[in-house]
N, C-alpha and C positions, 0 to 999 in steps of 0.2 A: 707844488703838489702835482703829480702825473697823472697823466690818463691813464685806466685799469682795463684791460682787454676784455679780461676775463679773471671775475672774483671766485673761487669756490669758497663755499659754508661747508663746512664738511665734519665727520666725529670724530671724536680723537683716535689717532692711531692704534691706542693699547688699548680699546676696547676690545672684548671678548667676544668674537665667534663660538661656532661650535669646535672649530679649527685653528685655534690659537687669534692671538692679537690679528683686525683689521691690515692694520700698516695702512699704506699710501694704495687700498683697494683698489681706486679711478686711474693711477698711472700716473697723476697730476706731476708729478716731477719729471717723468718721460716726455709727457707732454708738454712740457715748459722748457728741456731741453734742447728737443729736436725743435721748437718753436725759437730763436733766439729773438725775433724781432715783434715779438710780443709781451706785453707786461699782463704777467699770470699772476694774480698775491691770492692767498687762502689763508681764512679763517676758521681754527679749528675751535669748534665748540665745549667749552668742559676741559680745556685742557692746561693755562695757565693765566696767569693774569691777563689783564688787558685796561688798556685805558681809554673811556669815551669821553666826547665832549659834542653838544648839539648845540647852538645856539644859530638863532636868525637864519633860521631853515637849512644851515650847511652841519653835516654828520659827518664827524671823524673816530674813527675806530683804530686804535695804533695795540697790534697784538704783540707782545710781552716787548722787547727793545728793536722789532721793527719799523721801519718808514709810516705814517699814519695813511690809513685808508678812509679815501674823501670818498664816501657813496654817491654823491651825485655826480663823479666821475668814470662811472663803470659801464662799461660798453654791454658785456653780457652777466651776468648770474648766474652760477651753475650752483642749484640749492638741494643739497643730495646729504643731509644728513641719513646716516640709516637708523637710528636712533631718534625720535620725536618727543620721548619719553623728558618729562619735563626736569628731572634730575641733570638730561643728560646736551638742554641746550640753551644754557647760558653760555654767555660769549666769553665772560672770563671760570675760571676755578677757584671754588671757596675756599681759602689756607685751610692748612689741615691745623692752626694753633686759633682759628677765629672763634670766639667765643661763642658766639649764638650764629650756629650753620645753615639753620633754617632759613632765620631774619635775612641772613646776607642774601643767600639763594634768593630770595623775595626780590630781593632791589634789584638784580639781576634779570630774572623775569618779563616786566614792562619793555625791556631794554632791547628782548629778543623780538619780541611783539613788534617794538616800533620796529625795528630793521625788514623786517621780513613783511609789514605794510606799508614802509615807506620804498622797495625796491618793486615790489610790485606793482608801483603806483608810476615808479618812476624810469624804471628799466628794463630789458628785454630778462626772462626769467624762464629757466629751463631745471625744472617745472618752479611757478609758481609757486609760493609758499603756501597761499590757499589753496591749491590743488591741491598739493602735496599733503597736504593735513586733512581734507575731504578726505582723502584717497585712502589715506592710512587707519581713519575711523573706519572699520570693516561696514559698520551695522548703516552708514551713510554709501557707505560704497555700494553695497546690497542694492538698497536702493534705487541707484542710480543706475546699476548696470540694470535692475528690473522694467526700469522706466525709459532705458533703451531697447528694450527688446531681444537683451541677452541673458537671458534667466539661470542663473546657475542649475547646479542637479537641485533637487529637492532638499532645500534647507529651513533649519530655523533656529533663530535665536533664543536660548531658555537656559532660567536657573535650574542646574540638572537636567537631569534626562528629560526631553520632552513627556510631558501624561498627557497632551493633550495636540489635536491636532491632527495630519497625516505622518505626521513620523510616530505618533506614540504606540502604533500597535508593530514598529519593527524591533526586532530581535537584537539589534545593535547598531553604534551608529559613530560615523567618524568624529571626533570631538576634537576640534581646535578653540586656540585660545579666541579670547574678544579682542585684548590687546595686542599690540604690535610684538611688544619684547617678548623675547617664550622663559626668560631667566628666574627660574623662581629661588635662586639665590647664587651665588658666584662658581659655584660649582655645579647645580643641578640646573636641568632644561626640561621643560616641558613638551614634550614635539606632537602634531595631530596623531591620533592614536584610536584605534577601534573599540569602541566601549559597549559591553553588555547592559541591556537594560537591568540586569536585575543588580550590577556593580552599582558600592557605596557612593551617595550622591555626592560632591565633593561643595555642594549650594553654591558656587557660582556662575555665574553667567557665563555662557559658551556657545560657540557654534558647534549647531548639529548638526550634520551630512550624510545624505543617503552615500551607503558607500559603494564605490566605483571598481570592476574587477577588469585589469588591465594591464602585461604584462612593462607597460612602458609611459611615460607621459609627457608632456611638454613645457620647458619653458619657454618663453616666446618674449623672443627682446625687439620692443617697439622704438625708434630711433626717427623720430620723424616720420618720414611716408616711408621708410627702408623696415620691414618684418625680416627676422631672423630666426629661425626654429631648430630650439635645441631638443635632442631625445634623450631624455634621462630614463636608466633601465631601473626598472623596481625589483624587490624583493615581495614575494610572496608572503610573507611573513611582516614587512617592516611596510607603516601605513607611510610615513611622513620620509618621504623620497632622499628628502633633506641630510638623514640619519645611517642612510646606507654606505656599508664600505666605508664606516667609521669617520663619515661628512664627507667623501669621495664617489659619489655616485659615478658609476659609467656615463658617460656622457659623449651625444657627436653631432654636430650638425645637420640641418635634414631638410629638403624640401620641404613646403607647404602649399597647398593648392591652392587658390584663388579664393575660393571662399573662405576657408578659416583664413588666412592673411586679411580680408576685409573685413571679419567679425575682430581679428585680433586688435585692426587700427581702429574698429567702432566703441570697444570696451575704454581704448586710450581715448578716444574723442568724449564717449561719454563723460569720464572725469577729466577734461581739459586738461590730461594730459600727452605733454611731446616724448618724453619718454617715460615709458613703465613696461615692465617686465610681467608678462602673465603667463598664471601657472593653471595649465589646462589638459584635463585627459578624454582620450577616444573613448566614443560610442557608437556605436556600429561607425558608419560614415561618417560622424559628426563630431564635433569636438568640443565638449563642457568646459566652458571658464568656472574653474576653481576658484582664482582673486588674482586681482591686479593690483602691484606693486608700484609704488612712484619714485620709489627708491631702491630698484631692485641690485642684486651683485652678479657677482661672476666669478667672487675669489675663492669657489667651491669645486669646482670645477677642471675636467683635465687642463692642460696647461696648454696644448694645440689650441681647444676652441678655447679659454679662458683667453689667451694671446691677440684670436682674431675679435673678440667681441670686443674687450680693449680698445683694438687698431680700429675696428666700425666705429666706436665710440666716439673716439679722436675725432674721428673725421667724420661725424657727427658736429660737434665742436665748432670745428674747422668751417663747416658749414654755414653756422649756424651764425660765428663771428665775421665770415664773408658779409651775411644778409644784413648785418646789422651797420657793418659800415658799408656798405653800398651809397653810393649817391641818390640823397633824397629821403632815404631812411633815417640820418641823423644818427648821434654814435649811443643818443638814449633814445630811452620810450620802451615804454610798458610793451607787452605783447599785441 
């Protein structure tokens, strides 16, 4: 059984974007290339069988007819599903001839649970499986960025338009989703969207945003102590940045001044996260976190910066697997 440098957990490739199938979003093959003297193995979630076996505290994970993956062997964790959605991270895929879909999906479940609290327990993890899941419950995120002292714009949580409150005497108000997925069926998306108070209440739970007028906004990729600030150009018309240019936003790298760089690493510190990606627009001099992501992308994006944020990524990575095997550090252990 070998030693595993670096495991990704990661979604299935022919998941859907807004922008066709995922693929190999992280590079992870590029990466495993130009790496030759590294043992890379990934686990893709949801995507075909797989065979476990745990006994007397040693866990083996062997994904469809590859070499078995011993977890207490793993140097680092790289846990980057972009999907959390419970359909979507079981370790093997339910046959499409199994009788009862559900049931199976069930046995599967526990399975995911233990992996992702026995690597946290036991290995370096970037990020965390419990960050990663804090992070991606919006309404704990809130929270948490509140209890740091980085207060988003004026928000609130409510079934329908807020009636009650400081948002309920405005005129309209940006409505994004509670969940993480926006899919509301394999064709249609839900994107944030500016909604009139007196528009049909749709009764479920949502986030409500005062909304923000700006010709531009930020996403802001957190990498360790390395802040990287992208400028994505908005539409006057189109709320959710995401959507423009038909999921091709203008986009270019940009300085960031000292202070929003230290509010950006406090948002990631907040949720114990090493990398997340936050989506944040100008206010006069200032600059409002929107949400932070623990699983953020880049396969949106021009192909110059999509390229370099990649290559940071990497060597990110690179970093990250130095630290771990250092002398004295040991090639495990939790964070």
């Amino acid at each position: 059984m070998q030693d595993i440098d670096l495991l990704a957990i990661v979604t299935r490739p022919d998941f859907q974007s807004g922008i066709g199938p995922i693929g190999d979003h992280l590079g992870l093959s590029r990466f495993a290339a130009k790496r030759p003297g590294l043992v890379v193995r990934t686990i893709v979630l949801n995507h075909r069988d797989a065979h476990v076996h745990i006994e007397g505290g040693a866990s083996l994970i062997t994904p469809g007819d590859e070499a078995p993956i011993d977890l207490a062997r793993v140097r680092l964790a790289l846990y980057m599903p972009v999907s959390l959605e419970v359909e979507e991270t079981n370790f093997a895929r339910v046959a499409a001839d199994e009788p009862y879909p559900r049931f199976a999906a069930q046995q599967w479940r526990p399975l995911t649970e233990y992996v992702e609290h026995f690597l946290q327990q036991t290995t370096r993890c970037v990020n965390t499986p419990g960050a990663t899941r804090r992070a991606n419950n919006k309404l704990i995120q809130l929270e948490a960025l509140r209890r740091a002292g980085l207060v988003p714009p004026l928000t609130a949580v409510s079934t329908g338009y807020p009636r009650q409150g400081a948002l309920a005497a405005r005129a309209s108000l940006v409505r994004k989703n509670v969940s993480e997925g926006g899919w509301k069926s394999s064709t249609e998306f839900s994107p944030a969207r500016l909604v009139g108070k007196e528009a049909p209440d749709e009764r479920l739970p949502a986030i409500w945003q005062i909304p923000i007028q700006a010709d531009h906004e930020y996403r802001v990729y957190v990498m360790g102590d390395e802040v990287i600030f992208v400028r994505l150009e908005r539409e006057a018309a189109v709320t959710d940045v995401r959507i423009t240019q038909a999921g091709r936003p203008r986009a270019r790298i940009v300085e960031g001044d000292a202070n929003w760089r230290a509010r950006m690493l406090g948002a990631a510190r907040a949720l114990d996260l090493d990398y997340a990606v936050v989506d944040a627009m100008p206010v006069g001099d200032d600059l409002a976190i929107l949400e932070v992501n623990a699983n953020g992308v880049w396969w949106f994006l021009p192909a110059d910066v999509a390229n370099l944020l990649e290559g940071r990524f990497h060597a990110f990575l690179d970093r990250l697997l130095a630290d771990v095997k250092r002398p004295g550090n040991g090639s495990l252990g939790p964070r």
